[in-house]
Structures are given as structure tokens and as C-alpha cells.
Biopython code that builds the backbone (N, CA, C, O; Angstrom):
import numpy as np
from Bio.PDB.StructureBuilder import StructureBuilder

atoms = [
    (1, "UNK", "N", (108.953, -6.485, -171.707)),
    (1, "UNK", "CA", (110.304, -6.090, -172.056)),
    (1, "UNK", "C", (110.865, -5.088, -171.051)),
    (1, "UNK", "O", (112.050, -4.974, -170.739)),
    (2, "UNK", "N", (109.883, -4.414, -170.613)),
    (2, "UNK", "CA", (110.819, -3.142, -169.863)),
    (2, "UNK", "C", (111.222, -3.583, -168.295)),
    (2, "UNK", "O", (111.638, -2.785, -167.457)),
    (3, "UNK", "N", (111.017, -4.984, -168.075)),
    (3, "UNK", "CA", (111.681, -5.270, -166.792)),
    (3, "UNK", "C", (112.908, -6.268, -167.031)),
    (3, "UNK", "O", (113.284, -7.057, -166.165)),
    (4, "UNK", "N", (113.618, -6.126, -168.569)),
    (4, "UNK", "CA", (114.476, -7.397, -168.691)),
    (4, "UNK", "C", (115.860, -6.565, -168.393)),
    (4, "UNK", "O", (115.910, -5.339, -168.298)),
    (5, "UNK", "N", (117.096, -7.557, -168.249)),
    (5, "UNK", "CA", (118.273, -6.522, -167.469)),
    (5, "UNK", "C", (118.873, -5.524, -168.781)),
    (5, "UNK", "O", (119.572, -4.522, -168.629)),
    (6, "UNK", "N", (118.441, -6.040, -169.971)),
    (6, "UNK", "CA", (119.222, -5.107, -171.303)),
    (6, "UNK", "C", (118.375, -3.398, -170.694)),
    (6, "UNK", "O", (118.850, -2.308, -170.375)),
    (7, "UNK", "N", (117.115, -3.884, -170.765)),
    (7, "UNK", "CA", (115.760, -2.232, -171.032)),
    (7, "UNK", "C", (116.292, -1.914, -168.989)),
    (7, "UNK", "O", (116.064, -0.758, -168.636)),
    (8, "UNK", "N", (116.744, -2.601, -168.165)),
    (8, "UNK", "CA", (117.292, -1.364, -167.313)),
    (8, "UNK", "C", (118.707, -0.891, -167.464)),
    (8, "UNK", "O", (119.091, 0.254, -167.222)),
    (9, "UNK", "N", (119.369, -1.789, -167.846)),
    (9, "UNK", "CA", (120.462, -0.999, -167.715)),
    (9, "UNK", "C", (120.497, 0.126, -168.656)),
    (9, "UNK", "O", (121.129, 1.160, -168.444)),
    (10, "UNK", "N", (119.855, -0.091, -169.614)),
    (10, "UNK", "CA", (119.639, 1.550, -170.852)),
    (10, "UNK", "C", (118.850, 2.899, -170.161)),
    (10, "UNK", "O", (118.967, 4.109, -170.354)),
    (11, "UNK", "N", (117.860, 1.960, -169.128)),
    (11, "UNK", "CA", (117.325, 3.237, -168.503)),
    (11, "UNK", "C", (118.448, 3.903, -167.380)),
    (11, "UNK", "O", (118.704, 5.102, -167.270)),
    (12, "UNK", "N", (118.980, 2.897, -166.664)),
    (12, "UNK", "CA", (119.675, 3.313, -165.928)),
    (12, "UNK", "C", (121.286, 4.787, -166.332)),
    (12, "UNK", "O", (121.680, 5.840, -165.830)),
    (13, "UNK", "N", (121.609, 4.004, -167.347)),
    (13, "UNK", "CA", (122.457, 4.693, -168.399)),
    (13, "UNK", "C", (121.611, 6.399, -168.557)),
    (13, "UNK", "O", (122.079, 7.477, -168.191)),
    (14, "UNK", "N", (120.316, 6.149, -169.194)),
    (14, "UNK", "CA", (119.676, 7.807, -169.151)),
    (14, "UNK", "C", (119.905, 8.523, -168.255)),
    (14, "UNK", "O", (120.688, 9.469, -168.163)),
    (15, "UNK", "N", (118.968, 7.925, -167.306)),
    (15, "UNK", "CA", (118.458, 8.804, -166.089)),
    (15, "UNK", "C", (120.040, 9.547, -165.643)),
    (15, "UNK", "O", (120.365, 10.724, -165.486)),
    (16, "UNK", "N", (120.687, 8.452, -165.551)),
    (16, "UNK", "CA", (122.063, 9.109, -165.019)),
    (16, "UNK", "C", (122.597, 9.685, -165.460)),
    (16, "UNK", "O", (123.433, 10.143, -164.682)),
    (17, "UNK", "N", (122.711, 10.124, -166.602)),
    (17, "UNK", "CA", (123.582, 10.899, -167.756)),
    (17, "UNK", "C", (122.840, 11.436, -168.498)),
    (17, "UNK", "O", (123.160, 12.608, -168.300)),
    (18, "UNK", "N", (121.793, 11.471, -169.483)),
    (18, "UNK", "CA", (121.394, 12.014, -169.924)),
    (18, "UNK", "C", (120.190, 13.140, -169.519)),
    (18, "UNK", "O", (119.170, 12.625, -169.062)),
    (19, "UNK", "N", (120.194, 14.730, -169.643)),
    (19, "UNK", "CA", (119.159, 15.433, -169.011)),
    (19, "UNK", "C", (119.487, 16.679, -170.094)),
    (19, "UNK", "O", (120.288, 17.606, -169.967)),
    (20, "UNK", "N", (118.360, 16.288, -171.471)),
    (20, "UNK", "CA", (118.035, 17.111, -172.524)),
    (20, "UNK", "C", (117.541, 18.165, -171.790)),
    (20, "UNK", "O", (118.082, 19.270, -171.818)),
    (21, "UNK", "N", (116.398, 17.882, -171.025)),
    (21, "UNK", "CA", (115.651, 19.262, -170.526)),
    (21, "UNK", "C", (116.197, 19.451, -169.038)),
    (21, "UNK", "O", (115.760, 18.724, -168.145)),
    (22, "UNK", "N", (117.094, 20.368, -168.792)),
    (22, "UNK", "CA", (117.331, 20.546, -167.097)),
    (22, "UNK", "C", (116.755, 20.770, -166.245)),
    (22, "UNK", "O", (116.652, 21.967, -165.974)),
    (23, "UNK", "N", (116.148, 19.894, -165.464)),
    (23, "UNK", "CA", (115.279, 20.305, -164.541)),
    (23, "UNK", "C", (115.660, 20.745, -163.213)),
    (23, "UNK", "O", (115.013, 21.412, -162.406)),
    (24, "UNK", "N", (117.156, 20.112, -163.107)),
    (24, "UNK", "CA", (117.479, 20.071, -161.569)),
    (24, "UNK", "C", (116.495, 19.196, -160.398)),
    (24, "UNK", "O", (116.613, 19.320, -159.179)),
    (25, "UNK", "N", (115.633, 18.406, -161.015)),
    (25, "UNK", "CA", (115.134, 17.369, -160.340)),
    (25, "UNK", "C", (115.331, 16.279, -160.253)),
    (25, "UNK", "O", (116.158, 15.959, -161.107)),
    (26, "UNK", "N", (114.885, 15.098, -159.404)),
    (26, "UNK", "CA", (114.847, 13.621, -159.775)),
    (26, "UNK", "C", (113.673, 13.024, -160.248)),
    (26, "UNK", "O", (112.542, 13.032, -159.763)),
    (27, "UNK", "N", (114.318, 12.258, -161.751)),
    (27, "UNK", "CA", (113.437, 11.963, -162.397)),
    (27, "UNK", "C", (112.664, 10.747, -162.350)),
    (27, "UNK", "O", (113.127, 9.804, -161.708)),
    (28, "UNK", "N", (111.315, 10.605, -163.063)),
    (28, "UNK", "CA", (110.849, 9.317, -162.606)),
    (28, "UNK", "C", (111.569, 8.361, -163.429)),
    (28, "UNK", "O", (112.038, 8.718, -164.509)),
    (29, "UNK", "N", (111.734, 6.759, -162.851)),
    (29, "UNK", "CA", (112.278, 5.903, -163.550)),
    (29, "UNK", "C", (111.795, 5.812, -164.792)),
    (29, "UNK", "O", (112.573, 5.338, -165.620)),
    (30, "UNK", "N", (110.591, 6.174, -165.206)),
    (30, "UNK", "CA", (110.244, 5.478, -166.550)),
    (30, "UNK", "C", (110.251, 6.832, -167.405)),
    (30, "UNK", "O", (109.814, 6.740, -168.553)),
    (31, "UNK", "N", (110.763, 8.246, -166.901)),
    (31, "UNK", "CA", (111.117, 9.131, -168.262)),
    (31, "UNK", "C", (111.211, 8.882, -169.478)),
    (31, "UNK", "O", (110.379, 9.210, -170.324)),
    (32, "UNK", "N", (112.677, 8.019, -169.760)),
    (32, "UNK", "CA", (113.266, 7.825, -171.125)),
    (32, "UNK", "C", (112.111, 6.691, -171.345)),
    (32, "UNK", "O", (111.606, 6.738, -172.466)),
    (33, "UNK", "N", (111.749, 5.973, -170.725)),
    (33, "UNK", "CA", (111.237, 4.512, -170.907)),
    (33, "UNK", "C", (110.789, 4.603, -172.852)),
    (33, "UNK", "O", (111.428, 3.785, -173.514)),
    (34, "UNK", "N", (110.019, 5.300, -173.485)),
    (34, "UNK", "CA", (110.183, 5.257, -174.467)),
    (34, "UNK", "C", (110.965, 5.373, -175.856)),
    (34, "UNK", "O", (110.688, 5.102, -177.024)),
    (35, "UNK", "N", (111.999, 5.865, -175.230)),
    (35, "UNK", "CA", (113.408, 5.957, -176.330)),
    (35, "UNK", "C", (114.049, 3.928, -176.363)),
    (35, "UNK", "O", (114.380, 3.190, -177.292)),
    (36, "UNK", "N", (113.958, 3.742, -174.976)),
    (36, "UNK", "CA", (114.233, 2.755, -174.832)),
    (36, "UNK", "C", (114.634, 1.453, -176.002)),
    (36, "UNK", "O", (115.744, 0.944, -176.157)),
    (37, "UNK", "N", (113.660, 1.201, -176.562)),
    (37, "UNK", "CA", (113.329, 0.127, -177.522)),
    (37, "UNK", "C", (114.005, 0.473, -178.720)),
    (37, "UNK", "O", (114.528, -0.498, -179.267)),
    (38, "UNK", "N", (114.182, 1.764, -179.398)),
    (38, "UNK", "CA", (115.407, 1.891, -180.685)),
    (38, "UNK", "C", (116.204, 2.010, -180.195)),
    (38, "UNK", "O", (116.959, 1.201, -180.736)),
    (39, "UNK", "N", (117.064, 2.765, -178.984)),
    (39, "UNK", "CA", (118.190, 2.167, -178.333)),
    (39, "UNK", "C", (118.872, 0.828, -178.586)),
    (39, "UNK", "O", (119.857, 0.511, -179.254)),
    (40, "UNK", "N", (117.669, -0.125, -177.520)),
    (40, "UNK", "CA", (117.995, -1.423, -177.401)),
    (40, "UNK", "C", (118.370, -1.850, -178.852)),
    (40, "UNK", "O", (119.503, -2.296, -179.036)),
    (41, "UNK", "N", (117.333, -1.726, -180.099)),
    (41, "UNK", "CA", (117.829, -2.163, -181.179)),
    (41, "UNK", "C", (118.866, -1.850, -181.718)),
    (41, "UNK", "O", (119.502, -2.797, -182.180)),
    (42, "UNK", "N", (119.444, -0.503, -181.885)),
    (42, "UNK", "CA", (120.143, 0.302, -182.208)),
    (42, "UNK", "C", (121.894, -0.863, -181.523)),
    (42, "UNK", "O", (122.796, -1.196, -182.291)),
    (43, "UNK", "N", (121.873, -1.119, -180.392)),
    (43, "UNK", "CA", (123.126, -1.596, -179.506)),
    (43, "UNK", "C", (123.059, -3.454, -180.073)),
    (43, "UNK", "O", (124.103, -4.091, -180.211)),
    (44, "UNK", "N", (121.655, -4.087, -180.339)),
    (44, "UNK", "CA", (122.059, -5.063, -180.704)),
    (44, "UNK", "C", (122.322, -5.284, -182.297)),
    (44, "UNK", "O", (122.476, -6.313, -182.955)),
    (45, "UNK", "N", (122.313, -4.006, -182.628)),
    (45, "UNK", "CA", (122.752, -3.681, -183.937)),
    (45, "UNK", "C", (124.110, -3.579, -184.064)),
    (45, "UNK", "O", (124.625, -3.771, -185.165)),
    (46, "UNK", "N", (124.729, -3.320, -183.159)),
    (46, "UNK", "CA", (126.605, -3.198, -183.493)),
    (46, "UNK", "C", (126.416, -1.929, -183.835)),
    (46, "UNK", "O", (127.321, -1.673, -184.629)),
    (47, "UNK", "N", (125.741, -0.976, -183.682)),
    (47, "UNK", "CA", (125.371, 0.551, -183.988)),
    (47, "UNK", "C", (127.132, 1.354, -183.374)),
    (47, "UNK", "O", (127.613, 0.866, -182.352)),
    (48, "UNK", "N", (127.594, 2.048, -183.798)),
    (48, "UNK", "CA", (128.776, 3.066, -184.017)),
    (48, "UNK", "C", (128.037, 4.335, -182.569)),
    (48, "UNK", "O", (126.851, 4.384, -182.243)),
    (49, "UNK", "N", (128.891, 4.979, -182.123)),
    (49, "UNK", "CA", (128.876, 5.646, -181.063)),
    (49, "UNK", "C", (127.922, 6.709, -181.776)),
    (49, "UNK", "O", (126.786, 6.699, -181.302)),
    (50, "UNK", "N", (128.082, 7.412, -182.570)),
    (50, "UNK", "CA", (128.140, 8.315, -183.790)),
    (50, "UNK", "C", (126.428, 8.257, -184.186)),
    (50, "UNK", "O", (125.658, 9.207, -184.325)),
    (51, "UNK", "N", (126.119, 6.593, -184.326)),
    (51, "UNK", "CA", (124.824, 6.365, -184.594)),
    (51, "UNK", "C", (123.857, 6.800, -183.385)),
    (51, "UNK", "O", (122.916, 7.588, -183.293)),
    (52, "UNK", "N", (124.463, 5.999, -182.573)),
    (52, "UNK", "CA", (123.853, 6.730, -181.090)),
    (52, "UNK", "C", (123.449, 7.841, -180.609)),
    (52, "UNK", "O", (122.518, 8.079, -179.840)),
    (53, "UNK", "N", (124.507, 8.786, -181.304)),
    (53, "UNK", "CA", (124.068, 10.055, -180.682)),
    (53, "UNK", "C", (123.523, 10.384, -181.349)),
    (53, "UNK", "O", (122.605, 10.991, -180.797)),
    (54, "UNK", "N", (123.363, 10.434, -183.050)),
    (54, "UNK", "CA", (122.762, 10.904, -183.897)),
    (54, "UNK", "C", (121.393, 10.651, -183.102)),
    (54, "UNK", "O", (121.046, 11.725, -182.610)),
    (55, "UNK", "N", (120.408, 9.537, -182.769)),
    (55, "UNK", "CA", (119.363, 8.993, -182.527)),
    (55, "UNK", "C", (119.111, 9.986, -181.232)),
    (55, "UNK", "O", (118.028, 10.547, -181.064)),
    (56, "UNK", "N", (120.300, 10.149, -180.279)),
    (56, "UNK", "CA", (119.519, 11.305, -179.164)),
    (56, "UNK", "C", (119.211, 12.766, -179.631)),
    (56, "UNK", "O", (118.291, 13.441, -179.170)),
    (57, "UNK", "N", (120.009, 13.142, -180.513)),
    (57, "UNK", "CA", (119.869, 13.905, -180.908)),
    (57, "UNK", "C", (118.402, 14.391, -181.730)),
    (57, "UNK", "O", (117.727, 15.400, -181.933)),
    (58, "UNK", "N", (118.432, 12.907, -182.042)),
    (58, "UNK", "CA", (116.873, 13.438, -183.360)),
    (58, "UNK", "C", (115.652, 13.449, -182.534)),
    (58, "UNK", "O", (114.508, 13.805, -182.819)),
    (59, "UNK", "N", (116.375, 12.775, -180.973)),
    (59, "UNK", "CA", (115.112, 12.972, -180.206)),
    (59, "UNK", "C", (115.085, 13.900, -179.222)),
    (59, "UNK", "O", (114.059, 14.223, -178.623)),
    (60, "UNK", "N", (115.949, 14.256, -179.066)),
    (60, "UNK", "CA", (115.640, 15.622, -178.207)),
    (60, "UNK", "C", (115.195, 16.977, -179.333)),
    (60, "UNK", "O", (114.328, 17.834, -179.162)),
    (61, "UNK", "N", (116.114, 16.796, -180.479)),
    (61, "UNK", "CA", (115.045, 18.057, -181.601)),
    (61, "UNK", "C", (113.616, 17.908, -181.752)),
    (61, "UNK", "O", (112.700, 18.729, -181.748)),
    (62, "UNK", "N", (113.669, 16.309, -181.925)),
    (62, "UNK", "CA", (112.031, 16.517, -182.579)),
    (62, "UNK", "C", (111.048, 16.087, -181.996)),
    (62, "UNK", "O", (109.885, 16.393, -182.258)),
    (63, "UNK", "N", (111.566, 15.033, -180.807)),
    (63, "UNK", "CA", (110.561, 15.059, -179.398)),
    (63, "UNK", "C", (110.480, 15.492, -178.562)),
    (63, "UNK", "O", (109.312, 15.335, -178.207)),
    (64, "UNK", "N", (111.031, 16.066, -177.817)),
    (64, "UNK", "CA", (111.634, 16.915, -176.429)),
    (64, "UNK", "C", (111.273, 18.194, -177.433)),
    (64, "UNK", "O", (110.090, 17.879, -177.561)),
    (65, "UNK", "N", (111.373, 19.189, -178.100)),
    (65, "UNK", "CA", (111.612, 19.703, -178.976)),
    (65, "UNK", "C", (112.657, 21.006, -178.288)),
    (65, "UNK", "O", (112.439, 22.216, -178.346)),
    (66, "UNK", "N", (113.842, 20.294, -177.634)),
    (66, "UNK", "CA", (114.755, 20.981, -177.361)),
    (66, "UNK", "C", (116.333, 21.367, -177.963)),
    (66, "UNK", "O", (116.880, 20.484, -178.624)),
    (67, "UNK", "N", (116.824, 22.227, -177.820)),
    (67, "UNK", "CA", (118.490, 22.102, -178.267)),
    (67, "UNK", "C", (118.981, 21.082, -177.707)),
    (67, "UNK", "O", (118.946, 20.728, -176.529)),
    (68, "UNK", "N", (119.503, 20.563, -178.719)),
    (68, "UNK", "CA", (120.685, 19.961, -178.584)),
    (68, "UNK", "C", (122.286, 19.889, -178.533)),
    (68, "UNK", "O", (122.934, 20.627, -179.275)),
    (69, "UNK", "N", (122.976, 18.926, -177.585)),
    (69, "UNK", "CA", (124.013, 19.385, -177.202)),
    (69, "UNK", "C", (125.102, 18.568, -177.864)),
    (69, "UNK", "O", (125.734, 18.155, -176.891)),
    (70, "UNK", "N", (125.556, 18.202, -178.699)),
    (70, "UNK", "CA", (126.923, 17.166, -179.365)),
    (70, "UNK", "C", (127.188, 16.567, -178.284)),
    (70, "UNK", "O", (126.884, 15.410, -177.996)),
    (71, "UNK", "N", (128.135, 17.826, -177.238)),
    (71, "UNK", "CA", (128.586, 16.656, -176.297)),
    (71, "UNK", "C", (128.364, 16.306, -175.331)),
    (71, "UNK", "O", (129.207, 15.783, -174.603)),
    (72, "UNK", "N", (127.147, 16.487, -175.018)),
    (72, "UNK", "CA", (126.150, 15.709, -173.652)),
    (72, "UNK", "C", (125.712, 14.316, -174.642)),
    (72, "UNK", "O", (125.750, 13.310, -173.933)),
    (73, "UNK", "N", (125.301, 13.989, -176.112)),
    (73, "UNK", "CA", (124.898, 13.368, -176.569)),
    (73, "UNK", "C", (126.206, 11.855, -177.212)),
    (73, "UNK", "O", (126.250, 10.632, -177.344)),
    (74, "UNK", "N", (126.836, 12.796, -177.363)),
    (74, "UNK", "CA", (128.544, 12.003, -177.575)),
    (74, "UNK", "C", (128.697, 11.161, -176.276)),
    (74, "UNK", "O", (128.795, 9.935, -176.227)),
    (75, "UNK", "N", (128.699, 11.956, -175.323)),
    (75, "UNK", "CA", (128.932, 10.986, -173.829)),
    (75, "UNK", "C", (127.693, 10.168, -173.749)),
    (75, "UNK", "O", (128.017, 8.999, -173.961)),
    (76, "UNK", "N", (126.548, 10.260, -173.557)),
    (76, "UNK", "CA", (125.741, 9.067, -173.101)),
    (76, "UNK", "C", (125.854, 8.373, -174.142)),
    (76, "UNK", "O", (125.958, 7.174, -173.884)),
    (77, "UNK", "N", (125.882, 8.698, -175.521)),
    (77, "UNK", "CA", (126.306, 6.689, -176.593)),
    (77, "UNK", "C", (127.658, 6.515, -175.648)),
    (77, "UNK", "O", (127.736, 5.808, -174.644)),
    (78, "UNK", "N", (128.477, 7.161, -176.099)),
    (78, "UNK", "CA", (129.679, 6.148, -175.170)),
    (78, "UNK", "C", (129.607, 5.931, -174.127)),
    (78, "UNK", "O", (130.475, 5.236, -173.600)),
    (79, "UNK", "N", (128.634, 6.391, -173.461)),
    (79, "UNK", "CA", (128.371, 5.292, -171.985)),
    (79, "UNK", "C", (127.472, 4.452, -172.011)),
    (79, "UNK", "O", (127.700, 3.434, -171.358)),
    (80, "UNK", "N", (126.054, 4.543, -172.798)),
    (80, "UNK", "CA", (125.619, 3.388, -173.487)),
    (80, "UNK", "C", (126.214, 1.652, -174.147)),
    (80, "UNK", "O", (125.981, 0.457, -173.960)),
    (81, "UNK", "N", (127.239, 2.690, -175.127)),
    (81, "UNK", "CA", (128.194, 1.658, -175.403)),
    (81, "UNK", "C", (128.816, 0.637, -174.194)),
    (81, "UNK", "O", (128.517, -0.505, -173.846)),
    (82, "UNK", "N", (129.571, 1.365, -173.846)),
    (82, "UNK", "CA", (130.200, 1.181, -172.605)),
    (82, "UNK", "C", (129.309, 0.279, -171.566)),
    (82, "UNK", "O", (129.805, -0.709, -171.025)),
    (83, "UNK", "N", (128.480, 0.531, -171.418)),
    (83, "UNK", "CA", (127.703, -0.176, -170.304)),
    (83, "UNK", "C", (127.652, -1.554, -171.134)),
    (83, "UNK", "O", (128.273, -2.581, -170.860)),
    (84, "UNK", "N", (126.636, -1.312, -172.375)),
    (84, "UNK", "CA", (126.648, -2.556, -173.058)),
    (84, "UNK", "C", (127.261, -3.781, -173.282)),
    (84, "UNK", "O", (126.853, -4.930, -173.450)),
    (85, "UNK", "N", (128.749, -3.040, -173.226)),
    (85, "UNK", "CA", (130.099, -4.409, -173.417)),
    (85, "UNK", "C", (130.133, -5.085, -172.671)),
    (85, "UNK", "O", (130.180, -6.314, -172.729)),
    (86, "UNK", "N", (130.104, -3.851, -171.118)),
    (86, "UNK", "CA", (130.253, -4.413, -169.763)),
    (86, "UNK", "C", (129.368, -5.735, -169.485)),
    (86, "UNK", "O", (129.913, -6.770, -169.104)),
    (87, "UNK", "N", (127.988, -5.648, -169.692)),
    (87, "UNK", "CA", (126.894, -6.342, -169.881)),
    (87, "UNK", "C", (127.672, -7.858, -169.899)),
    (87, "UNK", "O", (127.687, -8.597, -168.914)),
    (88, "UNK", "N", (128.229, -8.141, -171.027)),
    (88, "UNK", "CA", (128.732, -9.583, -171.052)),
    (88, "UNK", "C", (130.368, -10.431, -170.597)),
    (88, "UNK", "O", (130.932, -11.508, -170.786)),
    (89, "UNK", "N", (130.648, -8.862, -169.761)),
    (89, "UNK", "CA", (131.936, -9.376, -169.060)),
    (89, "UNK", "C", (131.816, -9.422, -167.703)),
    (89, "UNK", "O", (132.759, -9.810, -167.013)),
]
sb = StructureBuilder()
sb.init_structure("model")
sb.init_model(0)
sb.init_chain("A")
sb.init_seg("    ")
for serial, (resi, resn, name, xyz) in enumerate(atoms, 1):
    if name == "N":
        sb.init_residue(resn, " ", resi, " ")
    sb.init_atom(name, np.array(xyz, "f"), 0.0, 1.0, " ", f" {name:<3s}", serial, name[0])
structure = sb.get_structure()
């Protein structure tokens, strides 16, 4: 699964936008690689922007076990989203 074009473009979507913990580095491709898969479900779910972030959110509290930000988490679902649509146009 993690070489099909849905599981990169979600990684791609992270790496680029999303950075719970700031490192000021470049990260390895397969960081998020495990959020990946409820994502993916989450988007072929018709999942709400709202749902999305909720889900980064619960993972940067309770895996990352970092603060969280609303609107660093608001923007990557809607660019998630966003990418997603793109996907079939």
C-alpha cells in the first residue's frame, strides 16, 4: 500500500505542511508513514475537514505527545482535502 499514488500523495501533503514537532529539518519520507492508513480511510470516507483535523489533532496529543495547534491542523485537512479532489480531476 504505501507505494500506491492515494498513500503518496497523503504523505506528500504531510511532509509539506504538516510539522507538529519543529524541527527546522528535512524530514524522512516515511515520518507520517504511519498516520497514513486512517487518513486514507478517513478521505475515502467523505470525512468533513473538521473530522480531519480532529484525527491530527488526537495524534499529535496522544502520539507525538505534543501541543496542538487548531490552525496548523485546520490547514493540512483542507489541503488534504484539497489534494484529494484534485486526485480525480
Amino acid at each position: 500500500m504505501e507505494d500506491t499514488a492515494e498513500f503518496m500523495l497523503i504523505r506528500a501533503v504531510l511532509i509539506r505542511d504538516w510539522e507538529p514537532i519543529v524541527c527546522n529539518e528535512l524530514l524522512p519520507d516515511g515520518e507520517y508513514d504511519s498516520y497514513i492508513p486512517r487518513i486514507l480511510h478517513l478521505l475515502c470516507s467523505d470525512c468533513s475537514s473538521e473530522k480531519l483535523a480532529a484525527y491530527l489533532a488526537h495524534v499529535e496529543r496522544d502520539y507525538m505527545e505534543v501541543g496542538t495547534d487548531a490552525e496548523r491542523t485546520d490547514r493540512v485537512a483542507t489541503n488534504l482535502l484539497a489534494a484529494w479532489k484534485q486526485r480525480t480531476n
